[in-house]
MARSENU-656253 format. One line per field, with one value per residue: residue number from 1; residue in three letters; chain; x, y, z of N, C-alpha, C, O in turn. Coordinates in nm, 3 decimals, decimal comma, padded with zeros to 5 digits, m for minus. Atoms other than C-alpha are relative to their C-alpha. Layout:
BEGIN
pos = c(NUM	...)
code = c(Ala	...)
unit = c(A	...)
nu = c(X	...)
nv = c(Y	...)
nw = c(Z	...)
cau = c(X	...)
cav = c(Y	...)
caw = c(Z	...)
cu = c(X	...)
cv = c(Y	...)
cw = c(Z	...)
ou = c(X	...)
ov = c(Y	...)
ow = c(Z	...)
This chain:
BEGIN
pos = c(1	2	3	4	5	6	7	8	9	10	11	12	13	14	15	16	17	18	19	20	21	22	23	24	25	26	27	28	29	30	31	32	33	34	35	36	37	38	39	40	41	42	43	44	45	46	47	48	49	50	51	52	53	54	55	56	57	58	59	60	61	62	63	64	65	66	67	68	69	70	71	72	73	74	75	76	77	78	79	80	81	82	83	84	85	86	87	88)
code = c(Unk	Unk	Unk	Unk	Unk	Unk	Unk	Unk	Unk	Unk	Unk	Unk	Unk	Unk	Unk	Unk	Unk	Unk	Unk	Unk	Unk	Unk	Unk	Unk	Unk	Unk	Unk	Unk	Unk	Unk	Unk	Unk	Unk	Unk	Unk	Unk	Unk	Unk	Unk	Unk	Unk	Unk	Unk	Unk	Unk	Unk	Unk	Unk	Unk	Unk	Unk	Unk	Unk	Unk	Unk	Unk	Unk	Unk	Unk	Unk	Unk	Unk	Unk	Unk	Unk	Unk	Unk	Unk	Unk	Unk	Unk	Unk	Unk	Unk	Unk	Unk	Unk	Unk	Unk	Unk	Unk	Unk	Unk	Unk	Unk	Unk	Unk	Unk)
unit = c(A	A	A	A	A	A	A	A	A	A	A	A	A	A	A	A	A	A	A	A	A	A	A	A	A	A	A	A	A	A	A	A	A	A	A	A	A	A	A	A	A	A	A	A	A	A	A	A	A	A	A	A	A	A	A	A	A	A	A	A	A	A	A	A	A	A	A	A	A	A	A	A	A	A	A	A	A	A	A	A	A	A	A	A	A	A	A	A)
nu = c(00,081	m00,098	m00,082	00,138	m00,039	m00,152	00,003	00,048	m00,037	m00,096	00,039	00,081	m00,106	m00,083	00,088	00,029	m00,133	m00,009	00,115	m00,107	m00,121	00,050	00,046	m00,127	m00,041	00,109	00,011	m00,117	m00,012	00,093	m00,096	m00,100	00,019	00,096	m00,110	m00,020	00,104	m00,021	m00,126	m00,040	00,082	00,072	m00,005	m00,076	00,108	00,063	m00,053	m00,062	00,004	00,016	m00,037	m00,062	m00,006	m00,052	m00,059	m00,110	m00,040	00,058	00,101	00,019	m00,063	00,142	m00,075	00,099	m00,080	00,065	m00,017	m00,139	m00,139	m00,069	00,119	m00,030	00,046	00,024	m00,065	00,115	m00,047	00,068	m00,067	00,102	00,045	00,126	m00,023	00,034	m00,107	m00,065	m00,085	m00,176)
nv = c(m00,119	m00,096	m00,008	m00,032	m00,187	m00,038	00,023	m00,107	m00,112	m00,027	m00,035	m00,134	m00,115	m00,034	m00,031	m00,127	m00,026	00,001	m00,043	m00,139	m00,070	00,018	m00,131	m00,046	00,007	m00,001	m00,097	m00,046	00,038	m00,154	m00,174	00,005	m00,012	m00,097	m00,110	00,010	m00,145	m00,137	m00,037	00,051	m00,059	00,070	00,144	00,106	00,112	00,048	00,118	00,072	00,167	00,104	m00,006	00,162	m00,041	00,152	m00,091	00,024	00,013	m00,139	m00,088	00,058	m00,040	m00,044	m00,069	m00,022	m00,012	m00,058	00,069	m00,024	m00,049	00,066	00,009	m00,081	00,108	m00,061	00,073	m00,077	00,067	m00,073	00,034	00,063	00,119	m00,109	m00,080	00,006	m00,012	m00,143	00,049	m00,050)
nw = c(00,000	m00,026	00,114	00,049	m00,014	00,031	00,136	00,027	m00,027	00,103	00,152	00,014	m00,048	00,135	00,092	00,011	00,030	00,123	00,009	00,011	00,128	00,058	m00,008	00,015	00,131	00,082	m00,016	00,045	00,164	00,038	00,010	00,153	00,113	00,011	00,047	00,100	00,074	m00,013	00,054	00,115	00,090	00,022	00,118	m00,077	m00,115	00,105	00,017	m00,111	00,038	m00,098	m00,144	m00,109	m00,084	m00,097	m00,085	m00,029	m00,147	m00,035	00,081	00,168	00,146	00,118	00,121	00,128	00,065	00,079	00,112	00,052	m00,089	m00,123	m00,072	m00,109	m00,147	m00,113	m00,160	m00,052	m00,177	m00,120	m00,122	m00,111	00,075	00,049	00,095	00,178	00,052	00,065	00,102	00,062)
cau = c(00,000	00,294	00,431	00,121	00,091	00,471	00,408	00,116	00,264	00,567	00,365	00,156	00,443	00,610	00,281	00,215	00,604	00,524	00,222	00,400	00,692	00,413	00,242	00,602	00,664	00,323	00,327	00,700	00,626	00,323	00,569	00,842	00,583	00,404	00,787	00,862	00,573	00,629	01,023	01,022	00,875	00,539	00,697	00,892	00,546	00,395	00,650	00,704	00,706	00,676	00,782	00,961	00,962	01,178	01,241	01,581	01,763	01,577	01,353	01,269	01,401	01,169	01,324	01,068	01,146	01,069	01,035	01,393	01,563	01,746	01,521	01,496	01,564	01,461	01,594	01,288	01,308	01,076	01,220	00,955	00,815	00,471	00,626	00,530	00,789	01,047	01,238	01,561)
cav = c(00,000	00,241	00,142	00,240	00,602	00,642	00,571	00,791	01,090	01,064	01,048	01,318	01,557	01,443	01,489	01,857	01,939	01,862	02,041	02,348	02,365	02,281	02,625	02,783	02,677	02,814	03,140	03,201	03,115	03,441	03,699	03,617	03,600	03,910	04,078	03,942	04,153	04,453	04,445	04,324	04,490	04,391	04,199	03,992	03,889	03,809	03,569	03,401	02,994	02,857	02,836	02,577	02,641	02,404	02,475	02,500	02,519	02,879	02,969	02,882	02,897	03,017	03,001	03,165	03,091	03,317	03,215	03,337	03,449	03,329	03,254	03,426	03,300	03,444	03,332	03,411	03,368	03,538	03,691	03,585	03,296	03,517	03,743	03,768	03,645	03,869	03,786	03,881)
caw = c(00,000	00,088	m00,244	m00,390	m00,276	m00,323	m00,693	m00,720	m00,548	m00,804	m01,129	m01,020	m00,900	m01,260	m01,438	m01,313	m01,335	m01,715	m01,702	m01,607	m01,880	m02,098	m02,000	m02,000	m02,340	m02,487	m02,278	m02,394	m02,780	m02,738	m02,602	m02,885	m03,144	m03,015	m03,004	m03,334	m03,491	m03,317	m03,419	m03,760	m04,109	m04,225	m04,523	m04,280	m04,042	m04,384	m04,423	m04,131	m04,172	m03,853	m03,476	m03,258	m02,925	m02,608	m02,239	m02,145	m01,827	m01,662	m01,944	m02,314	m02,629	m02,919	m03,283	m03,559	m03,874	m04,174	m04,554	m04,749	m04,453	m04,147	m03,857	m03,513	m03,200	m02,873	m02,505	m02,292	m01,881	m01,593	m01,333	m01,057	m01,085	m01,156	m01,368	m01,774	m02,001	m02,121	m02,477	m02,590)
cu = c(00,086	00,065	m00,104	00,003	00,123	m00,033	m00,109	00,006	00,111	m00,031	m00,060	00,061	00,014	m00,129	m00,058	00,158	00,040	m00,078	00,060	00,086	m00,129	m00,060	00,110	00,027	m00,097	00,015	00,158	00,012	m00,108	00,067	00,075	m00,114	m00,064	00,153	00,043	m00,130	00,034	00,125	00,038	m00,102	m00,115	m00,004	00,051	m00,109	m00,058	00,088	00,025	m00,091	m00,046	00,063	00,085	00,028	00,040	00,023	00,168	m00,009	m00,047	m00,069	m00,062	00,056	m00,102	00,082	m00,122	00,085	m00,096	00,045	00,121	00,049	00,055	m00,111	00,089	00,020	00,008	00,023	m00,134	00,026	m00,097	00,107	m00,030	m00,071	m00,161	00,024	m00,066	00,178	00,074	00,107	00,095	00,079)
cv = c(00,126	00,034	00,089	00,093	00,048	00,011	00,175	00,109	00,022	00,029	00,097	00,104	00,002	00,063	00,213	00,074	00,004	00,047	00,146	00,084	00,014	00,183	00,120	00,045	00,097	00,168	00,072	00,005	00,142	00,057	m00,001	00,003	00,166	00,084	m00,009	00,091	00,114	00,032	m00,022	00,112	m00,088	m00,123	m00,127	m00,098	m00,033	m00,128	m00,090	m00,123	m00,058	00,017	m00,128	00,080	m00,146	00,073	m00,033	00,033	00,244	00,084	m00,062	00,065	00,013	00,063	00,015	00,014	00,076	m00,059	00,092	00,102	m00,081	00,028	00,052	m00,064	00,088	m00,073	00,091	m00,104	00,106	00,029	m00,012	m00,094	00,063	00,072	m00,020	m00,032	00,046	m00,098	00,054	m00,065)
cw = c(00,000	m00,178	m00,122	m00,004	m00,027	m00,164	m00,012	m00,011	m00,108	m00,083	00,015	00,032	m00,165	m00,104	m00,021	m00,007	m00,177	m00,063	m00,016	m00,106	m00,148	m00,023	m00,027	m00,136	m00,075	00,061	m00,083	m00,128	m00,023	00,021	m00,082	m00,104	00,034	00,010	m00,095	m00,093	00,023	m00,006	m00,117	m00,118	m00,025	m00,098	00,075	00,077	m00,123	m00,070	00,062	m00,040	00,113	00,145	00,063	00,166	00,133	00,121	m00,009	00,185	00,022	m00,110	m00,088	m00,099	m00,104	m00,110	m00,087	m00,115	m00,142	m00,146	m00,028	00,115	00,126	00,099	00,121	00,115	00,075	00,093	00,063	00,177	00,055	00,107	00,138	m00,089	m00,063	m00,137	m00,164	m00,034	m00,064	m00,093	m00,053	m00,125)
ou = c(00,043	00,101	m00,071	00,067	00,119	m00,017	m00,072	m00,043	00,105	00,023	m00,059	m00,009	m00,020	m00,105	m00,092	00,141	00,141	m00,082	00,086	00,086	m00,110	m00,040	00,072	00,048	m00,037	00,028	00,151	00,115	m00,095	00,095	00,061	m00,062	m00,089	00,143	00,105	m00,108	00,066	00,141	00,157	m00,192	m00,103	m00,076	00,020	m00,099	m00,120	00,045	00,086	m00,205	m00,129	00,125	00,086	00,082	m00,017	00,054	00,217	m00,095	m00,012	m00,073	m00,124	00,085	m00,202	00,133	m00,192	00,191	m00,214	00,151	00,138	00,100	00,006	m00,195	00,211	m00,050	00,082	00,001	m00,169	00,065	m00,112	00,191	00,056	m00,097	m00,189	m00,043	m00,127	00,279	00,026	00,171	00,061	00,192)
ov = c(00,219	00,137	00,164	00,147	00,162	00,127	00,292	00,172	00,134	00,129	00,173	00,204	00,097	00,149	00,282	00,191	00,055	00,031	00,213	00,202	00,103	00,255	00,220	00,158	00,154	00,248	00,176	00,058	00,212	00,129	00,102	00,068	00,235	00,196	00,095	00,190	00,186	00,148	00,000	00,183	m00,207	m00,222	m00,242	m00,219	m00,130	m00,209	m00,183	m00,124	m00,147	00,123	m00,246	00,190	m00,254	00,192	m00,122	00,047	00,344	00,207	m00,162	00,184	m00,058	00,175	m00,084	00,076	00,051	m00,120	00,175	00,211	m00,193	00,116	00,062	m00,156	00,183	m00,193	00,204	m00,214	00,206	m00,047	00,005	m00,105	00,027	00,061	m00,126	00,007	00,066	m00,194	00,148	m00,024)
ow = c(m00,069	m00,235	m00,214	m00,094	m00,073	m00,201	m00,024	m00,104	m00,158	m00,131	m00,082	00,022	m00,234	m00,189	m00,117	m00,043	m00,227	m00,185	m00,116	m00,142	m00,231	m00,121	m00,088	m00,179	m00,166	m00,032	m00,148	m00,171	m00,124	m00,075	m00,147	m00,194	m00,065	m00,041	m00,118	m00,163	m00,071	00,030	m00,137	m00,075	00,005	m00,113	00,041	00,096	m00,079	m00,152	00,009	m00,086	00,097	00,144	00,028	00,177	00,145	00,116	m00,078	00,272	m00,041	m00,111	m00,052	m00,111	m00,099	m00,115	m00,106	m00,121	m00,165	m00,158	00,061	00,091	00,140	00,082	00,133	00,158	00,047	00,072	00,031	00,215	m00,015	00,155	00,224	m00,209	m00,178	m00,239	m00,180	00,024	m00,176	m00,051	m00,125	m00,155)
């Protein structure tokens, strides 16, 4: 029975621990795309191809990539755990 709850409490720590980056990832892929609009020309957001977005160690990474040019990448981190995410 011990073993039992031991189990449970693990997958459900790991499950909302993956729940989390999950939210991480998705809030950190809107502030880079919403600073990629407001720093780029309109021909450039009219081209844009696609997104990828991963956490890393204290933030996320968020590369957009646009049709004939080199794609963008943004480093994005909070600095409270509250905070909004800020992209660079």
């Amino acid at each position: 029975m011990k073993k039992l709850l031991l189990i449970t409490l693990v997958l459900s720590s790991s499950a909302n621990f993956a729940a989390d980056k999950m939210v991480d990832v998705l809030e950190a892929s809107e502030q880079a795309i919403f600073d990629f609009r407001s720093m780029t020309s309109p021909d450039t957001v009219d081209n844009f191809n696609g997104i990828k977005a991963w956490p890393v160690s204290g933030g996320v990474k968020v590369k957009i990539y646009v049709k004939g040019s080199d794609s963008e990448e943004f480093s994005c981190h909070r600095h409270q755990e509250n905070d909004p995410f800020e992209c660079h």
